[in-house]
N, C-alpha and C positions, 0 to 999 in steps of 0.2 A: 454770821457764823462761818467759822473756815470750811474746807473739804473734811480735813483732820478733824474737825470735831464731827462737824455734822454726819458722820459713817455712824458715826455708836447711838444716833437717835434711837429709841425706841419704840417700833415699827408699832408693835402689838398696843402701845397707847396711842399712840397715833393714827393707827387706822381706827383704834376704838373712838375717837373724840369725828371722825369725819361722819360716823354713822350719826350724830348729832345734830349735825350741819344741813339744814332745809338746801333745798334743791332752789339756788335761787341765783341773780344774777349777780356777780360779784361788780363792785364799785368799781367806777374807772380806774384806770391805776395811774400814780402820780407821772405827771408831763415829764416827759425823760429826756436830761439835758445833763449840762455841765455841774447841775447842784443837787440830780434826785440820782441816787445808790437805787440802781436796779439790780430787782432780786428776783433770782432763775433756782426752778428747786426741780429737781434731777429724780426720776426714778427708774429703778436699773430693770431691766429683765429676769428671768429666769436663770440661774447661775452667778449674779450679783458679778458687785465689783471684787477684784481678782479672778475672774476668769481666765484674764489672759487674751482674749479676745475683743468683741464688739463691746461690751458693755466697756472694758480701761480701755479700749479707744474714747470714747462718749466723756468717758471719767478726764480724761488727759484734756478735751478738750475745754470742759468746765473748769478744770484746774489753768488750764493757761488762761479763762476769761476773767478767775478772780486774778489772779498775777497781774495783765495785761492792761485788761478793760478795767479792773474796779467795782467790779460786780460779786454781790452778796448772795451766798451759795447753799443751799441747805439740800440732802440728800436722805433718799428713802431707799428701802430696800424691803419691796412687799415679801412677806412671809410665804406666801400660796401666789400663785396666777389669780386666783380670783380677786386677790386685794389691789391689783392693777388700778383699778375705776377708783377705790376710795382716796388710794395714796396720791394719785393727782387732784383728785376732789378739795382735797385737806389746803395744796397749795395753790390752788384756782379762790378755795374761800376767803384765803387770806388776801387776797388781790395781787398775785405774782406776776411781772412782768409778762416774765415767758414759766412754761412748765412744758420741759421735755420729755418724754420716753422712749425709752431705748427698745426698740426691737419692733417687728411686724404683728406680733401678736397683740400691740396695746394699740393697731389701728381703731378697732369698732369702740373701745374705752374711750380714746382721744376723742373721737368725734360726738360720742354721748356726753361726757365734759365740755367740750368747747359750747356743744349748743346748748347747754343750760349757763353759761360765763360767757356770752361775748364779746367781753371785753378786757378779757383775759387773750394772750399771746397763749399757741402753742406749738410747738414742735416733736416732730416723731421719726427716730430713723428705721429706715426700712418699711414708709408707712407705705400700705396698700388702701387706696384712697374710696371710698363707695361707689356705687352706681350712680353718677351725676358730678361726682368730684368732689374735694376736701371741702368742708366747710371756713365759710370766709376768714377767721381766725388760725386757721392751721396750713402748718409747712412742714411740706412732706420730705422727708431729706431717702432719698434712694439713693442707689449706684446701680451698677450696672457690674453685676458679680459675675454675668457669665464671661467679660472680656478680661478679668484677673484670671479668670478660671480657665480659659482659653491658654494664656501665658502658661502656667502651674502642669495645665495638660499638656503641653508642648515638653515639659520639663521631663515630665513623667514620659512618654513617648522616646525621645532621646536618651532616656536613662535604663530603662526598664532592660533586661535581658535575656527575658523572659518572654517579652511582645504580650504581656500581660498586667493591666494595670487593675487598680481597686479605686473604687468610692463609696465612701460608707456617709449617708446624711442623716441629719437629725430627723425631724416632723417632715413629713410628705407634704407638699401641696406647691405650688408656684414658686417660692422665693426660692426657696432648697433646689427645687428642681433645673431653677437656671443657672444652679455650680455645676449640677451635673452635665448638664446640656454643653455647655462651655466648654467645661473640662473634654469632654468628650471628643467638640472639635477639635480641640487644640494637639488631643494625641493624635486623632488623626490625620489633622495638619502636616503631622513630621513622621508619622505613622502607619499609613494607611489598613493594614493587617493587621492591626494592634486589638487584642479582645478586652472590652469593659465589664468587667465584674463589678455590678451595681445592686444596693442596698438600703432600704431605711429603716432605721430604730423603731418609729412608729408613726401615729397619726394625730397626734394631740401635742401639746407644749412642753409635756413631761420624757416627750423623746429626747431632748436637750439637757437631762437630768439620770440618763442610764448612761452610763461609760462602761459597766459591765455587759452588756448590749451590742454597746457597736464595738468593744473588743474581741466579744463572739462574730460579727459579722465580719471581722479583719482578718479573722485567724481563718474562717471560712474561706474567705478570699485570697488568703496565702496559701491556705491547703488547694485551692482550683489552679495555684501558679501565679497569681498576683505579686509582683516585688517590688510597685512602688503603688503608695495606697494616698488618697487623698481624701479628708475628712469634711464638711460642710456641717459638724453638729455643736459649734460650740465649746462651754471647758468640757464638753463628754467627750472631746477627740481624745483625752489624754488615755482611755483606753485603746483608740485607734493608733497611738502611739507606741503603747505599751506590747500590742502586738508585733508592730511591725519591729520592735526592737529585740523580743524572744527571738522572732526568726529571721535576724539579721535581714531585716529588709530597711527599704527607705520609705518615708512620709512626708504626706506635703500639709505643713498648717494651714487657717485659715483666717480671714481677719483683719487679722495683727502678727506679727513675728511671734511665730511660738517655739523657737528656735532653742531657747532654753526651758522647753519642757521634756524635751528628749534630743541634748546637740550631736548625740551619734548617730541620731535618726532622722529628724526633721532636715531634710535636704532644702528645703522652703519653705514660705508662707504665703498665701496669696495676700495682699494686704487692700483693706479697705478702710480709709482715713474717714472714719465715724468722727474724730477729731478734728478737723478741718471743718466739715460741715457744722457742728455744734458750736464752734468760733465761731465760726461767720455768721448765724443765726445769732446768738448775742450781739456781736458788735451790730449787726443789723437794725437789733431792737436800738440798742442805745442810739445809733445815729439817724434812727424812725425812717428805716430803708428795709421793715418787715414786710416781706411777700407772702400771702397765703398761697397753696398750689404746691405742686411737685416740682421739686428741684432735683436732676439726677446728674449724679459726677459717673465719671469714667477713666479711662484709661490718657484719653484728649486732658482733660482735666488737670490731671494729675494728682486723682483722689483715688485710684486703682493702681496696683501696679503688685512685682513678685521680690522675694527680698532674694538680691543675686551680688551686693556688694558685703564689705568688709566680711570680720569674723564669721557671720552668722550666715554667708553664703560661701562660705572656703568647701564646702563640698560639692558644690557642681564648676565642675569640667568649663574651662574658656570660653572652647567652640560649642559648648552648651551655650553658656551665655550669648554666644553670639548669634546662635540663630535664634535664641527666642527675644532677641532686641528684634532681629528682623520680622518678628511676628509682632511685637510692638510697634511697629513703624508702619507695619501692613493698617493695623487698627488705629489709630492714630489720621494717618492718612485719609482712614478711610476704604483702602482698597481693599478690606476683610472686615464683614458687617458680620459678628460671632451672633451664631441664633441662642435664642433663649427658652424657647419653648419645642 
């Protein structure tokens, strides 16, 4: 089944048919070579495919492994956070290659799936792995956001006119926290008196799901003097967008280019190639070069990085770009270790 078809699956019988499904170990799955069609089934996060962000990063990358690789593709879209666990369940039963999920909050799901399948492949981006480390079957695909966030902060630093910058995140807890942390260097990097006006939607998964929320929290942070605002929550930036465009200000996406969700506004994107990783994870599987464990890209990688070329970077400044290349190169290098916590 294509991408194009497999989007219009319907979820609501599909998670109905898994509550059916004994908890039990799925069959080997067939020896993966040059004559077995390995099949990868995809389930998105909170905010689905078109967000604009991490999930069609994830999506792009499924889409180049049917193109590329040859690989047979079916796609879910749980209705609730809670249907996370059944909707990989459903493709673990059927004995899938690999079953991915997209985002940090389907860590503790992955891992109650994988140990009842183990011999089921899984993959999870942004996974926060347990006390003791991923189990044997699962690969954890990180980055390392606070060194994108570092660059974005620099941006914002150099641009501001204010000496006043905003971040507005989704859900509180560690993952979010290292954009802000980053980001925070990074103004200060080219900044040092620069004040951070910081914020978050809330404390559960549903923070990713209010754009009315954090467009209250951006206006707030315009009304303190914020004039470049940088979001961490997902498609819910598109309110942090929306403010920063009423009061002629500038915003930094995050992700993916979200340059064309406000091009009068979004001065940038931090960019995190979820796409990369979910390639490589496929052809892995097919060429039986699957690792379980944490895998984290970065900026070294070339799986991090700010979008500062063509169209979609025509409004920042040269010698912007130029010193936040030298903040690239500092990290890179190595000679700027960007904290995270």
């Amino acid at each position: 089944m294509s991408p194009g078809r497999a989007t219009a699956l319907l979820v609501v019988a599909a998670l109905a048919a898994t509550l059916l499904l004994p908890r039990r170990h799925a069959p080997a799955p067939a020896v993966v070579g040059a004559n077995a069609r390995v099949r990868v089934g995809l389930v998105f996060d909170v905010g689905g495919r078109g967000d604009k962000s991490f999930n069609d990063a994830a999506y792009a990358g499924i889409l180049r492994a049917e193109k590329e690789l040859g690989v047979t593709v079916e796609l879910l879209e749980p209705a609730s956070s809670e249907d996370r666990e059944a909707a990989m369940r459903l493709f673990a039963a059927r004995g899938f290659d690999l079953v991915v999920g997209v985002g940090f909050i389907f860590s503790s799901d992955v891992d109650r799936v994988a140990h009842d399948f183990p011999r089921v492949r899984f993959a999870c981006v942004d996974y926060a792995p347990p006390p003791g480390g991923a189990p044997p079957n699962v690969a954890g695909l990180a980055f390392r956001e606070e060194e994108g966030s570092y660059l974005v902060g620099g941006v914002a630093g150099l641009m501001t006119k204010t000496r006043q910058v905003g971040f507005v995140g989704g859900m509180r807890g560690p993952l979010i926290r290292k954009f802000e942390v980053g980001y925070e260097a990074g103004v200060k990097a080219v900044c040092p008196d620069c004040v951070l006006h910081s914020a978050y939607i809330g404390t559960s998964p549903d923070a990713f799901k209010d754009p009315a929320k954090g467009k209250a929290l951006a206006i707030a942070q315009i009304g303190s003097g914020a004039d470049v605002l940088y979001h961490a929550s997902g498609a819910r930036g598109h309110g942090v967008f929306e403010a920063a465009h009423d009061a002629g200000r500038f915003a930094i996406g995050v992700d993916a280019d979200q340059y064309a969700e406000m091009p009068d506004t979004v001065v940038t994107s931090m960019v995190k190639r979820a796409d990369v990783s979910v390639f490589d994870t496929v052809r892995a599987v097919i060429e039986g070069h699957f690792e379980s464990g944490m895998h984290v890209f970065g900026v070294k990688d070339g799986a991090i990085d700010y979008v500062h070329e063509g169209p979609h970077g025509a409004l920042l400044p040269r010698d912007v770009v130029a010193r936040v290349e030298g903040l690239r190169e500092d990290i890179a290098s190595g000679r700027v270790q960007v904290p995270s916590e």
